[in-house]
N, C-alpha and C positions, 0 to 999 in steps of 0.2 A: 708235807713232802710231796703226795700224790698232788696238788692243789700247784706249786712249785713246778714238778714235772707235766704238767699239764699247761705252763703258760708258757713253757719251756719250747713244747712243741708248736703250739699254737703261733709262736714267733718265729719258729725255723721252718714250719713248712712254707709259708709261701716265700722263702728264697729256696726250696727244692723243688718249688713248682717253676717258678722261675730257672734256675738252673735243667731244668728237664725239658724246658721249651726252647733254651739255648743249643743245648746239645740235640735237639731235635734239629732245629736251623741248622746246625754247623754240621748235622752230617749230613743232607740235602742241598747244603750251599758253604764248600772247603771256603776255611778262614782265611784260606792263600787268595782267593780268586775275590772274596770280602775285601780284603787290606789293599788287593791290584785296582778296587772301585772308588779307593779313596784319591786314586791317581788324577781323576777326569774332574778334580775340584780345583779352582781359587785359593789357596789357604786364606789368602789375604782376604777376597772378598768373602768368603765363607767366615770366615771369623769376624770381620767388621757388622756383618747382618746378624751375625748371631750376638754382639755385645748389644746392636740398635733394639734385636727385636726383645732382648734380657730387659735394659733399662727401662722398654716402653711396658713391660708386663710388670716389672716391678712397681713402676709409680702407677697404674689404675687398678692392680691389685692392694695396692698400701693406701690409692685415696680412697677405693670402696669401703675398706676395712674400716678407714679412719670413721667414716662418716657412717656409719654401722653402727659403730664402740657409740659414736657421740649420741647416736638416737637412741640407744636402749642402755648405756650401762652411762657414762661423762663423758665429756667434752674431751677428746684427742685430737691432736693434732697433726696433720700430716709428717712434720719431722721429726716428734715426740715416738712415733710409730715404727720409723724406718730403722732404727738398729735392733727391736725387737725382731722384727718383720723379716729382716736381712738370715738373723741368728735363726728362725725358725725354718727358713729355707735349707740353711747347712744341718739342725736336724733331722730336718725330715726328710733328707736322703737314706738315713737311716731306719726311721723310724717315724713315718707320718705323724699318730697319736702325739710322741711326744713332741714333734715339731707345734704342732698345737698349741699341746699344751703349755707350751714356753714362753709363748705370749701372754696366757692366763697369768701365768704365775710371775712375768716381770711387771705387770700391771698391780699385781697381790702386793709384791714387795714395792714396787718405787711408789704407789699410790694408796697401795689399803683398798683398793677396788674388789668384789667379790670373785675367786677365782670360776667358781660356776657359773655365774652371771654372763663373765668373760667370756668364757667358756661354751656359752649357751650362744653365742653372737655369734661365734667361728663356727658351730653347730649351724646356726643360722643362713648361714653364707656356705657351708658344703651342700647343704641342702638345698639353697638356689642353684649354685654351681652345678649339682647332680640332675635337675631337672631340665638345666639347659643344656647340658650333654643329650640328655632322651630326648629332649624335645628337637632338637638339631638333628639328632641321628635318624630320628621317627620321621621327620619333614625330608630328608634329604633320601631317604629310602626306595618314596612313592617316585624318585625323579632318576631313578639310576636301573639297569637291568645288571644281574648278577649269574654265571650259570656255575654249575653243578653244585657243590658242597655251601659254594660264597650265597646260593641261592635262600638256602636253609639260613643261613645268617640276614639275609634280608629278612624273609618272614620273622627272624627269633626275634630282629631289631622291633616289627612293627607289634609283635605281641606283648613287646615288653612297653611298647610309647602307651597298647591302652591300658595297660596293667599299671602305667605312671599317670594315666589318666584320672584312672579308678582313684587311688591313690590319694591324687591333690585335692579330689573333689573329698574325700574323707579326710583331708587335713583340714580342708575350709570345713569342713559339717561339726568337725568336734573342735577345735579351737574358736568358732564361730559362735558356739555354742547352743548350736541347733541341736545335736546328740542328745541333748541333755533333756529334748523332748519326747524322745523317741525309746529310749532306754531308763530300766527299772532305776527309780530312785537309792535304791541300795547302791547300785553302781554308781551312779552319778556323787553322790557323797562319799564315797570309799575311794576308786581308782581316779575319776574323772578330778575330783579337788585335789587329792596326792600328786598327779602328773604336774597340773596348773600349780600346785604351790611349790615345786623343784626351782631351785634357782637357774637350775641346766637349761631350763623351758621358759624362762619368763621372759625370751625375747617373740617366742610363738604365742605367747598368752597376753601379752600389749603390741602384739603388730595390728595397724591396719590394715586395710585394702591398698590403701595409698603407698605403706611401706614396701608389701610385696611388689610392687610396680615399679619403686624406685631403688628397692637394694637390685630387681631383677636386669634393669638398666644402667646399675653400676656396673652390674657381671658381663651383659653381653658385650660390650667391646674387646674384654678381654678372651674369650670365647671367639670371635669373629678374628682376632689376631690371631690366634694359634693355629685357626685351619687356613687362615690367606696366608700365613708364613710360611705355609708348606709349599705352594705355590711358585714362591720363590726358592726357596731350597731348591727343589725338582731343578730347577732352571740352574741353578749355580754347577748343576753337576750333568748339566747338558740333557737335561729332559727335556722333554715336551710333553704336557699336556695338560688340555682346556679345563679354564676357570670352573666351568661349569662339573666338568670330571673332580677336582680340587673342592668345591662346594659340594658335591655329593658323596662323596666318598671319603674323605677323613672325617667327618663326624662320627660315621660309623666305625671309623678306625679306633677314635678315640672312645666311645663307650665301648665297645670292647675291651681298651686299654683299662678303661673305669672298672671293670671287675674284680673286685677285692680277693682274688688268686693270688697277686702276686706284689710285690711291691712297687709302688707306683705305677703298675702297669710292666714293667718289665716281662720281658719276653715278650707279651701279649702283644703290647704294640708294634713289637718291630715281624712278629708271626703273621697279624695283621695287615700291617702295611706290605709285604711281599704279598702274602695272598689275594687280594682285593686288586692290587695295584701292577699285577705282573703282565697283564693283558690288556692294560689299560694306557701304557705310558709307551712312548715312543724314541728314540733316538737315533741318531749316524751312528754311537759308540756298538747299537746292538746290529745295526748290517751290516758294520766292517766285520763285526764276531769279536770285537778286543773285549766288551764283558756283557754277560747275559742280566735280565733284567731284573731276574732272583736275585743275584750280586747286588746290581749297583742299588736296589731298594733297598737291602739290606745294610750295605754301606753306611746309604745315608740317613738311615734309622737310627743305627748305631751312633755315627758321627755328630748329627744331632741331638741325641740323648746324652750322652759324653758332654758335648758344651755346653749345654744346658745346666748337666750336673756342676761342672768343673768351675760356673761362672756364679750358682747360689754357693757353693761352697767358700769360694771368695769372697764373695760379697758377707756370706756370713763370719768370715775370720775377719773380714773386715772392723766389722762392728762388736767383734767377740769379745775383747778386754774392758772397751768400754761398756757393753753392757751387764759384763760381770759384775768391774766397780760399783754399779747404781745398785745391782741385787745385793752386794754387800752393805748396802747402807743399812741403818736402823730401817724396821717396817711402817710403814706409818702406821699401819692401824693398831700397833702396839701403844702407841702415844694418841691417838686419838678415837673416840668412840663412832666409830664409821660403821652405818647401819647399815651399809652395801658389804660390808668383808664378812666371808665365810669363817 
């Protein structure tokens, strides 16, 4: 019961963290003068870049994926991928973990493949994803001036790039298996074999140097899409301002957003984006006075996060019946002795 109410909580507070950062915005920036910033948009062209910039993140996040799965667990296929893929986006609006995990387990049922294994790959791929956020954030830090409170956020950014530093050099050290020189042989045969023989870890325990290079080059274009598209966005909603302000400043937005407070970032990012961005962006909308710059950031934080949502959720109902059907089939690894299934 205590075990129950303790996952209970652990799942509702960060949407009361989230919720607390909301109501913190909305009483600093009235939701009437938010809704009036949605005025100074395109619907049209605001919706047309928002489907271009969904489709181009959905296929080099689904070809990275693909070509991941195929180096450490079998051979997938880019469209064999996409109604998992799709289904795991409308998850994890809910529930990140289990958007994850839904790909594990549609690979477990249509293939007999190891749900851990699977499992271990998308572990694999947060954790590039995670270091390219710091390492973007950490890089764009040293190029930006921030003052009062935003300042403290610059330094927390660059204390955390070498604390991710530290970090990867201790992921190379022990996955390397250098560790293994350095530390008592009790350990090394007790925790050090137990981590290495998890199925959750065997994509960190046969990667190369070569693989870290090339899953980390699957992820950067998607990463370099997400902070150029803001660029445009600003513009759609009669902003100005320089690529270079755009290249330095939402990376930081977005590891902040990366802070497991809240779900997917909610609140955070759009807290973010006003604070960082309210002295930095310019417009005619804010000299006539028709909306202040707290507003219209916030606006278009919201507005974009909304079509973002509203366009994985689709795309995930999309593919939802059909990829029910295939999890209703027999398992394969019921019928076949597959030495990769958990």
């Amino acid at each position: 019961m205590k075990h129950a109410a303790f996952r209970y909580a652990k799942n509702l507070l960060p949407w009361l963290v989230a919720l607390g950062l909301f109501a913190y915005l909305f009483y600093k920036i009235p939701p009437g003068q938010v809704w009036r910033g949605l005025r100074f948009v395109n619907p049209w062209a605001f919706a047309g870049f928002t489907v271009v910039y969904f489709l181009i993140i959905l296929a080099l996040d689904n070809y990275g994926l693909a070509k991941v799965l195929s180096r450490f667990e079998s051979p997938v296929g880019f469209r064999e991928l996409l109604p998992a893929r799709c289904v795991s986006y409308l998850l994890s609006i809910v529930n990140y973990n289990a958007g994850q995990a839904a790909i594990a387990l549609y690979f477990k049922k249509t293939r007999g493949l190891s749900f851990f294994k699977t499992l271990g790959v998308i572990l694999f791929i947060a954790v590039t994803d995670l270091y390219w956020i710091i390492a973007l954030a950490f890089a764009s830090s040293f190029f930006i001036e921030l003052q009062g409170h935003a300042n403290t956020v610059q330094h927390w950014v660059q204390r955390v790039g070498y604390v991710a530093i530290a970090a990867l050099l201790l992921h190379i050290l022990f996955w390397g298996g250098w560790l293994e020189r350095i530390v008592p042989r009790k350990i090394h045969f007790g925790f050090f074999d137990w981590v290495r023989g998890r199925h959750l870890f065997q994509p960190f325990h046969h990667a190369k140097f070569s693989d870290y290079v090339k899953i980390a080059l699957y992820r950067l274009p998607i990463h370099l899409t997400i902070i150029l598209s803001m660029g445009f966005v600003m513009r759609l909603f009669q902003i100005s301002i320089s690529w270079l302000e755009v290249i330095a400043t939402f990376p930081i937005v977005f590891l902040l957003g990366a802070i497991p407070l809240t779900p997917g970032g909610l609140g955070a990012t759009q807290l973010a984006t006003v604070e960082l961005l309210k002295d930095r962006v310019t417009s005619p909308l804010f000299s006539s006075g028709q909306v202040k710059p707290e507003e219209l950031l916030l606006a278009i934080s919201l507005a974009w996060m909304f079509a973002n949502y509203l366009l994985k959720a689709l795309a995930g109902l999309l593919f939802l019946r059909a990829t029910k059907r295939k999890l209703e089939m027999p398992d394969p690894s019921h019928q076949t002795n597959n030495p990769g299934s958990d």
